[in-house]
Backbone bond lengths (Angstrom), bond angles and torsions (degrees), N, CA, C in turn:
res aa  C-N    CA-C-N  psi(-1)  N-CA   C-N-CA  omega(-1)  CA-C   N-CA-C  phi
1 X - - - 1.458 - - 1.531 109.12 -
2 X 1.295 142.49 132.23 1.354 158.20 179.26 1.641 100.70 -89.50
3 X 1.044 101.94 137.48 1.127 120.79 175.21 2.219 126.38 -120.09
4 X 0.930 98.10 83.35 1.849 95.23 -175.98 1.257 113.16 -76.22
5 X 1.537 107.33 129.88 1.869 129.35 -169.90 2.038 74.60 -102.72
6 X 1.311 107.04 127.05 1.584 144.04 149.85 1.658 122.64 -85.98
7 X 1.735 108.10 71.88 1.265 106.98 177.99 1.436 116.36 -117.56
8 X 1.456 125.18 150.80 1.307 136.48 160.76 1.828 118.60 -156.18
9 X 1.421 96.96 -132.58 1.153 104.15 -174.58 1.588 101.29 -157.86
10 X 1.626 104.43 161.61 1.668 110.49 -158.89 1.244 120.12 -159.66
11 X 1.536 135.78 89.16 0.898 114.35 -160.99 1.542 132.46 -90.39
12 X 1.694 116.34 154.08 1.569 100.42 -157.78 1.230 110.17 -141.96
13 X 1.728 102.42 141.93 1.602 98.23 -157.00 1.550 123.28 -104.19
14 X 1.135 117.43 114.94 1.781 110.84 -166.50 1.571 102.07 -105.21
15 X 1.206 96.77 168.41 1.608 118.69 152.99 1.380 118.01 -75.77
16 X 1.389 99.28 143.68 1.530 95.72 177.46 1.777 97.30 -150.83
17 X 0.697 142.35 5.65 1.956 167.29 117.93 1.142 144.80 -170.14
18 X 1.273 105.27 146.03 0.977 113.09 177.01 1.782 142.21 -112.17
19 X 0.985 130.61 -176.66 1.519 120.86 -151.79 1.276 148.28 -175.95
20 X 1.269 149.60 178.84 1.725 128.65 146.84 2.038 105.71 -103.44
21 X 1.675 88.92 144.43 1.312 93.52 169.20 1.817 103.86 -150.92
22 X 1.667 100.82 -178.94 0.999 86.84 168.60 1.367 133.49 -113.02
23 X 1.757 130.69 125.47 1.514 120.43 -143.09 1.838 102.04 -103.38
24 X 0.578 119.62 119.11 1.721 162.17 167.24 1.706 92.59 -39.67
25 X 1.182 103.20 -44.54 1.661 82.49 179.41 1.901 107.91 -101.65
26 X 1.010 120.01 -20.33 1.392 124.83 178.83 1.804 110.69 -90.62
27 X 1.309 124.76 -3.07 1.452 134.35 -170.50 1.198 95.13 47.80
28 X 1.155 153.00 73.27 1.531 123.26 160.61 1.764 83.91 -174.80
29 X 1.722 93.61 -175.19 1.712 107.55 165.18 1.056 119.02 -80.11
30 X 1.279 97.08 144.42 1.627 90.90 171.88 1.286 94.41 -163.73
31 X 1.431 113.45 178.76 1.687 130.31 -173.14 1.879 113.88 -91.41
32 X 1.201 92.79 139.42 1.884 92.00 -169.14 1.626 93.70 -137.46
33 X 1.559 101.67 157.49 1.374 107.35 165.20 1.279 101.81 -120.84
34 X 1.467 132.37 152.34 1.400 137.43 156.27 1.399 88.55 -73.84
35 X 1.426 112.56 161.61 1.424 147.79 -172.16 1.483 130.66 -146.67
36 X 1.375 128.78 88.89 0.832 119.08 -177.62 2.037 124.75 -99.00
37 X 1.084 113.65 142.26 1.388 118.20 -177.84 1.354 115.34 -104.48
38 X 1.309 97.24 98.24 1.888 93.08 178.74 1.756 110.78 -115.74
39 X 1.092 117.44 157.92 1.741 134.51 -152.87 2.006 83.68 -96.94
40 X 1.164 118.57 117.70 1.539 124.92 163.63 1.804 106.95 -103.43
41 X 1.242 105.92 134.32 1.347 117.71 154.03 1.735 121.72 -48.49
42 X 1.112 153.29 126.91 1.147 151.12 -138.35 1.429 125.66 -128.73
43 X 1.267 161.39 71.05 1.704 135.37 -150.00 1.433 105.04 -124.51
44 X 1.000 117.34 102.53 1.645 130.45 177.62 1.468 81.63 78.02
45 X 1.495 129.81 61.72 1.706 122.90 135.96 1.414 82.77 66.30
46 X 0.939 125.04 41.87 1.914 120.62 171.52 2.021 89.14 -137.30
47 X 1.880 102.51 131.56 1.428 92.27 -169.60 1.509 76.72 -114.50
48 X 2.149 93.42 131.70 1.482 115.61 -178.92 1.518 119.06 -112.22
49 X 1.472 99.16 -41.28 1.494 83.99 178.92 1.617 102.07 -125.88
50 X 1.432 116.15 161.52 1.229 117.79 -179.52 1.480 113.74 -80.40
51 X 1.464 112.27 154.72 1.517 122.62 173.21 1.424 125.53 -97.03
52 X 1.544 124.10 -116.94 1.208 139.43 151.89 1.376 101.67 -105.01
53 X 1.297 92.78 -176.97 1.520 108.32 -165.38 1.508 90.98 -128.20
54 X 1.796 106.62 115.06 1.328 134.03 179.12 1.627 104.51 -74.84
55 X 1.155 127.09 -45.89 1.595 116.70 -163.67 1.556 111.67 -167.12
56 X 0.850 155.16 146.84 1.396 161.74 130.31 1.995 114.51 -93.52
57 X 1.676 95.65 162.10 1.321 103.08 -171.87 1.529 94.46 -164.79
58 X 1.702 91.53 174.14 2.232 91.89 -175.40 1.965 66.52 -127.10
59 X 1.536 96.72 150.97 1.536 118.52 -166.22 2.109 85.59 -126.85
60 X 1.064 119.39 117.67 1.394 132.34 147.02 1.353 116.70 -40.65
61 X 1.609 136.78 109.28 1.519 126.72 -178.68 1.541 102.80 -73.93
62 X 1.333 114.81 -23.24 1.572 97.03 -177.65 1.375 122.31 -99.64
63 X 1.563 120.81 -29.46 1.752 113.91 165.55 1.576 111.97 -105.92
64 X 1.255 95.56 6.35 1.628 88.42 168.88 1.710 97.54 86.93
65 X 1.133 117.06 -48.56 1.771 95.96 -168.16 1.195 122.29 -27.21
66 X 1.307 121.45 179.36 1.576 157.48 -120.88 1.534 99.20 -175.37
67 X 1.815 106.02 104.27 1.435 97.84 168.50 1.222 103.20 -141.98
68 X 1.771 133.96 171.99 1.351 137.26 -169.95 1.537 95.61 -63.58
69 X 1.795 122.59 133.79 1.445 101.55 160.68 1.594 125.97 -53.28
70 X 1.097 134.47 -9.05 1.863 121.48 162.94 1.558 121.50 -78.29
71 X 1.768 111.14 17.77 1.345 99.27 147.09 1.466 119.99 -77.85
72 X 0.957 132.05 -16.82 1.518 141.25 157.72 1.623 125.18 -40.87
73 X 1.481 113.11 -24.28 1.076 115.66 -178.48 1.426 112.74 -87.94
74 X 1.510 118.14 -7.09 1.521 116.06 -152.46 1.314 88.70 -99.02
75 X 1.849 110.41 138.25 1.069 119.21 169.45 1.473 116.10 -89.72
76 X 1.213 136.35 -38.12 1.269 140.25 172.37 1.603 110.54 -101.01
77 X 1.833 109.71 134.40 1.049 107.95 -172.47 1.572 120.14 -63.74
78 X 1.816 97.43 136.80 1.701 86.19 179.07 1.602 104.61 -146.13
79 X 1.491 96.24 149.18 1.552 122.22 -145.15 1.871 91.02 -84.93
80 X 1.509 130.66 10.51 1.431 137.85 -178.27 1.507 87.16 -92.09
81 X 1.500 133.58 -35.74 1.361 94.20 -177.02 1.903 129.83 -106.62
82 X 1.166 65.49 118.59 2.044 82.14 -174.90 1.831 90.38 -69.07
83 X 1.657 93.24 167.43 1.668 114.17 172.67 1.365 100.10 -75.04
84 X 1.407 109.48 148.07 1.878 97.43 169.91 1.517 114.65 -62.33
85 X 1.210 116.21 -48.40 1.489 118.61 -179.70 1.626 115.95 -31.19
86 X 1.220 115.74 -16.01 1.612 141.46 -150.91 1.618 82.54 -80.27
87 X 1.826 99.80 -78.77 1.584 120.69 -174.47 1.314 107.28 -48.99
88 X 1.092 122.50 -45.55 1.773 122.31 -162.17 1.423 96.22 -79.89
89 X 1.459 125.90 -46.32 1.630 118.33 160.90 1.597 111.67 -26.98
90 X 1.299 85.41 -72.50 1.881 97.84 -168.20 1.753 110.76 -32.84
91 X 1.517 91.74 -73.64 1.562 108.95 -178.62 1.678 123.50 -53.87
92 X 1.456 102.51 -36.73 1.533 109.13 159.70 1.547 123.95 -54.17
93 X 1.253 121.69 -54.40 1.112 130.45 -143.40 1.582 101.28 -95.19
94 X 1.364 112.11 -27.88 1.884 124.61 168.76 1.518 99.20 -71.93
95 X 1.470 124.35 -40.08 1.097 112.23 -178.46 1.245 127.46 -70.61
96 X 1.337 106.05 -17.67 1.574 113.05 -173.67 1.725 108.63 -81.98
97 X 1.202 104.87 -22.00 1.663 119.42 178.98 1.538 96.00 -74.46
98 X 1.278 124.89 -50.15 1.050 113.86 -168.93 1.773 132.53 -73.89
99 X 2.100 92.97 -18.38 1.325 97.95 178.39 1.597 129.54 -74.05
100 X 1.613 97.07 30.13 1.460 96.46 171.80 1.759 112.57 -115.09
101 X 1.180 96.67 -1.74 1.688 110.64 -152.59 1.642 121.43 80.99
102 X 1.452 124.24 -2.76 1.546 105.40 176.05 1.559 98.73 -138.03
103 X 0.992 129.63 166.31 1.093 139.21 166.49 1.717 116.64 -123.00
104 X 1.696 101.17 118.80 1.517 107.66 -164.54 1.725 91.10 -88.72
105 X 1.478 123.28 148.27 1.240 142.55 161.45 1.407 111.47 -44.89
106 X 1.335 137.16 -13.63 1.593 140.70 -151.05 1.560 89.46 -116.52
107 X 1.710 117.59 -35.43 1.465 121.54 167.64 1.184 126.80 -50.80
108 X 1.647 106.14 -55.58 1.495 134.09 177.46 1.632 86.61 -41.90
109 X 1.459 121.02 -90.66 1.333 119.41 -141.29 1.653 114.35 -64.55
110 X 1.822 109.36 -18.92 1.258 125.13 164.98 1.681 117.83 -24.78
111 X 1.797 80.33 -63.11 1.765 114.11 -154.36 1.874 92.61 -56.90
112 X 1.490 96.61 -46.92 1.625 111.72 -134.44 1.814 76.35 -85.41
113 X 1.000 147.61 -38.46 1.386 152.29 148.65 1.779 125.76 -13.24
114 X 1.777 97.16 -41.17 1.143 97.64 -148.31 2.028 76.27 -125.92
115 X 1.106 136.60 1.88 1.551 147.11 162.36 1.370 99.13 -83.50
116 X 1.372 129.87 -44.59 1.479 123.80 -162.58 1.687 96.74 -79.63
117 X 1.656 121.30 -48.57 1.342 114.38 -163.39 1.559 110.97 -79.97
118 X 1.534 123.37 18.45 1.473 115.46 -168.74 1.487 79.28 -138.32
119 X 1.168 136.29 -36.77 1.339 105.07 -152.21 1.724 102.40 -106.16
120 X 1.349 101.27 -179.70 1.533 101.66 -167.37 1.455 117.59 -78.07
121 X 1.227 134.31 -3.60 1.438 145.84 -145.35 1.925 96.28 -156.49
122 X 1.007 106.42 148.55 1.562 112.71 -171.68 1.930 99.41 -123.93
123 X 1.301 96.91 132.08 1.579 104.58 -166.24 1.607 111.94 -133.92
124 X 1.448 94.63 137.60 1.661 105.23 -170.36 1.098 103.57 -69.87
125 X 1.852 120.13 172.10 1.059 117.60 166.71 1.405 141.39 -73.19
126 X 1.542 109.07 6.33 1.345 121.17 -178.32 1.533 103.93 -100.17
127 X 1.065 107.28 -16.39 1.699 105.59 -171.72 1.883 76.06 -81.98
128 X 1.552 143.68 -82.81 1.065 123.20 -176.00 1.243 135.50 -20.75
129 X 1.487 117.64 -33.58 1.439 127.52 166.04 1.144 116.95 -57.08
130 X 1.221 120.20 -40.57 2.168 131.75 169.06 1.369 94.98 -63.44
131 X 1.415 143.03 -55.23 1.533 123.82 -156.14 1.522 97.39 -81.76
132 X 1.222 115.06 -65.49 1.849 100.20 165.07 1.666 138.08 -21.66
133 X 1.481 95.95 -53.58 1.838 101.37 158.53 1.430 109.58 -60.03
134 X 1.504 128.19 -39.46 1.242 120.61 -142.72 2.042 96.03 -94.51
135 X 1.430 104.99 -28.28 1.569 115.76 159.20 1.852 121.98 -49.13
136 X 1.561 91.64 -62.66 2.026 91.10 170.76 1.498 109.54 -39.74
137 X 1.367 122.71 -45.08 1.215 121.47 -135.02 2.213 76.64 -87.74
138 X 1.045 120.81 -9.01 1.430 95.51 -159.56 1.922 91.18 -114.74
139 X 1.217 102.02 130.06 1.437 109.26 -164.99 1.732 110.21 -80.41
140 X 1.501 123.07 -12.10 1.311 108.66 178.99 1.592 116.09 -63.51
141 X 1.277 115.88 151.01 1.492 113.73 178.69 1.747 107.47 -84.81
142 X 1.159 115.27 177.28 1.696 121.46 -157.89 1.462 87.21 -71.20
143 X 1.768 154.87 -38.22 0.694 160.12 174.99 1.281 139.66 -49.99
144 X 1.846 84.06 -55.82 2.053 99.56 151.17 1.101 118.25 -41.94
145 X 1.645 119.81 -51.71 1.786 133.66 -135.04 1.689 74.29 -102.50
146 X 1.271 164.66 6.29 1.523 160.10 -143.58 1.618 86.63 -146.68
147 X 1.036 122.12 -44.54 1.890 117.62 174.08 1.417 113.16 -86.48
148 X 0.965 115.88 -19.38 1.229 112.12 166.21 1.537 131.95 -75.55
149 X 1.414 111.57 -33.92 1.517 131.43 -159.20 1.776 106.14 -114.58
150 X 1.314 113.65 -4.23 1.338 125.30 -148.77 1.693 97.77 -74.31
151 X 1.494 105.13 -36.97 1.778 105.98 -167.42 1.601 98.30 -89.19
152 X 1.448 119.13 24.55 1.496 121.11 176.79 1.544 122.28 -106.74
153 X 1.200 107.82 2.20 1.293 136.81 -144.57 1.904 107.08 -141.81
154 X 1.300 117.86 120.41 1.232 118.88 160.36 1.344 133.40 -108.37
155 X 1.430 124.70 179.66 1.648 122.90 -152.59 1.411 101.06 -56.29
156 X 1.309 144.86 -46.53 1.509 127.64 162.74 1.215 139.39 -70.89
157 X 1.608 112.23 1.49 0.737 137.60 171.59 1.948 113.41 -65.06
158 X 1.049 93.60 -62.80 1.369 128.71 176.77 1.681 122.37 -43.41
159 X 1.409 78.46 -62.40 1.747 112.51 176.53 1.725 101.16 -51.59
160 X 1.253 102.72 -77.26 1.310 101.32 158.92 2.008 149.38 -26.42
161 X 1.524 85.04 -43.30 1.952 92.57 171.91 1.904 88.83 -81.56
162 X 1.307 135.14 -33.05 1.141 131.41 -149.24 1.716 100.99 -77.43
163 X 1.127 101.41 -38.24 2.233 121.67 -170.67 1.649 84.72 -72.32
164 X 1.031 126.38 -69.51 1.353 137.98 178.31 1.417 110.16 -20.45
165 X 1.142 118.71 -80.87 1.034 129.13 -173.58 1.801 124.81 -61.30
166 X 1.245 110.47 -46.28 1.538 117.87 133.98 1.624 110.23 -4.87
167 X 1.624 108.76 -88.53 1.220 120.56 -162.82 2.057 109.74 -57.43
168 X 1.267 90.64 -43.55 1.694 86.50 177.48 1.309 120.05 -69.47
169 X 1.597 108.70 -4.22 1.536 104.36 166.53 0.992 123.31 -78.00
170 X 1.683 107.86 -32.56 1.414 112.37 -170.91 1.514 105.10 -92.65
171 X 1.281 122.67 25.53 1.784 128.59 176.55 1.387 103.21 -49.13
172 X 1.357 124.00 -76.51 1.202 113.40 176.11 1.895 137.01 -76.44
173 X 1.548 98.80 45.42 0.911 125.88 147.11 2.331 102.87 71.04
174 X 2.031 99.55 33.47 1.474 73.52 172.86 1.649 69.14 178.83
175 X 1.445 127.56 138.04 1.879 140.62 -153.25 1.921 81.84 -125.37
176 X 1.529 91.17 106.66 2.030 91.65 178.50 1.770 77.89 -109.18
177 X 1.297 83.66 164.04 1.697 111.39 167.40 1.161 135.54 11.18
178 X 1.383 104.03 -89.02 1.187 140.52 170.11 1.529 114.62 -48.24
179 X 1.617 101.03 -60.89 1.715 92.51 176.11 2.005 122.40 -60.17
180 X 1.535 86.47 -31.45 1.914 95.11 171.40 1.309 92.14 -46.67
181 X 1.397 122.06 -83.40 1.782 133.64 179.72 1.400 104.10 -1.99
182 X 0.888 102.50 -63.42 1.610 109.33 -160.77 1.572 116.12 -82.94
183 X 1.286 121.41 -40.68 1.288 107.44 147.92 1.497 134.78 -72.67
184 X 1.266 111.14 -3.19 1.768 97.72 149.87 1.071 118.72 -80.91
185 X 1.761 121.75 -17.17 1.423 102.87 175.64 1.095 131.06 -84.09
186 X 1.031 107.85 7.87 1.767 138.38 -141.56 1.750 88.08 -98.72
187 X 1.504 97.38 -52.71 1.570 133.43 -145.62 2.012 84.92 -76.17
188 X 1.345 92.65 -59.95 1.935 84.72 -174.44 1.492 114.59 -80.84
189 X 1.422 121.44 -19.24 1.344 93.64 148.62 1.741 146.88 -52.77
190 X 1.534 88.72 -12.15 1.669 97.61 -162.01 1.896 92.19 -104.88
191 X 1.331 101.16 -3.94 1.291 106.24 163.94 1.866 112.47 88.08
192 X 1.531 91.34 28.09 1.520 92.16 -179.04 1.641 121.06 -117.14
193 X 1.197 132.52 157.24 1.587 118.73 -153.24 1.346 101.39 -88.00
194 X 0.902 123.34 156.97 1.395 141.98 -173.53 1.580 107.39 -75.79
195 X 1.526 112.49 -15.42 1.914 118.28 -175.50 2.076 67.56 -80.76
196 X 1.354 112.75 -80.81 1.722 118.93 -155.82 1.589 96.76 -42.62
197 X 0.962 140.47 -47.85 1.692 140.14 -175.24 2.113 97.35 -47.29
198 X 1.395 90.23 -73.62 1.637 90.20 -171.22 1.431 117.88 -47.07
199 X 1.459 109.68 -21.77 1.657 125.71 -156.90 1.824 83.81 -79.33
200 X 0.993 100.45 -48.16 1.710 98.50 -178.04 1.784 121.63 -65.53
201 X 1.676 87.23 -37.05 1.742 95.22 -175.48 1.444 101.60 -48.96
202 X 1.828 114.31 -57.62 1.438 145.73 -168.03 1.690 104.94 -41.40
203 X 1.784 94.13 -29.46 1.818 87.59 -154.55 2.141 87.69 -97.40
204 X 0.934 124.68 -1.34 1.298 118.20 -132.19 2.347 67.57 -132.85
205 X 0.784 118.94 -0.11 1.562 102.20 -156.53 1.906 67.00 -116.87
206 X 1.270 133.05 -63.71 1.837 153.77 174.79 1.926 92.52 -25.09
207 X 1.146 96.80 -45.04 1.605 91.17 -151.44 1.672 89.64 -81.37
208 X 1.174 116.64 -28.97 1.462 114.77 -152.66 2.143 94.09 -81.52
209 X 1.230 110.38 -34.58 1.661 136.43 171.51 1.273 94.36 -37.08
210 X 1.754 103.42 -62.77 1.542 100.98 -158.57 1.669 122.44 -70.84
């Protein structure tokens, strides 16, 4: 009889305090938890022993955002700190324009469409022209910058760069191959299943029909 050992690794997100601060996307006080993301050893999908610690973040109790823990330090409210989901939008969503080599005009206004209605601050199209230049210049691929940033970011967090990105595929109005490709990879880096990825493509491909 064979016997199969089920091992990996998993990362898992606790509390570690909580508090009042002041949240950047809600202007006001409100209640936050720090968050930390640490990597567990795994055996049959059971997490046993602890790892390193992949990422921490302070989580907003009332809109949910995702911000660097050194908004915590600021004593007077200030309008520099965006949600991370904000940045990883930004940087995601230029990158995804760029992973073809061209960037179509129908993208541009896509991107800059879907930056103005999520994020806290509304931005011209020339300020997009700076994060696009400022993307070429940075050599990680959309994948790197998605493993890197991933434990900064929580489940709506996520959900969110994932719908996003969806939609800027379908900018010019039709999701071939390749761009699917890439938002599933997009999709399991951020740690979401590939049934929930399509479930979104499916709903997001329906709406665009109608």
């Amino acid at each position: 009889m064979l016997f199969f050992i089920i091992f990996g690794t998993r990362g898992i997100t606790i509390t570690k305090e909580d508090g009042m601060f002041h949240c950047p996307s809600c202007t006001s006080s409100q209640g936050y938890r720090f968050r930390t993301v640490r990597r567990f050893f795994t055996l049959f999908f059971i997490p046993l022993i602890p790892l390193d610690k992949v990422g921490e973040y302070v989580e907003c109790d009332r809109c949910s955002n995702t911000f660097y823990p050194r908004v915590l330090d600021q004593v007077l409210p200030d309008d520099k700190f965006n949600a991370v989901y904000e940045e990883v939008m930004q940087n995601t969503l230029v990158k995804m324009m760029l992973a073809d080599g061209k960037i179509e005009d129908s993208e541009k206004y896509m991107v800059l469409a879907i930056l103005n209605k999520f994020g806290s601050s509304e931005i011209q199209i020339d300020a997009l022209d700076g994060i696009i230049a400022k993307a070429k210049n940075d050599s990680r691929t959309i994948v790197d910058y998605l493993k890197q940033i991933k434990a900064s970011l929580n489940e709506n967090g996520k959900e969110l760069i994932v719908r996003s990105a969806i939609l800027v595929s379908m900018a010019d109005g039709v999701m071939d191959d390749a761009e699917r490709s890439l938002i599933l990879r997009i999709s399991r880096i951020l740690e979401f299943s590939d049934n929930r990825t399509n479930e979104l493509i499916n709903s997001s491909l329906t709406k665009e029909a109608q």
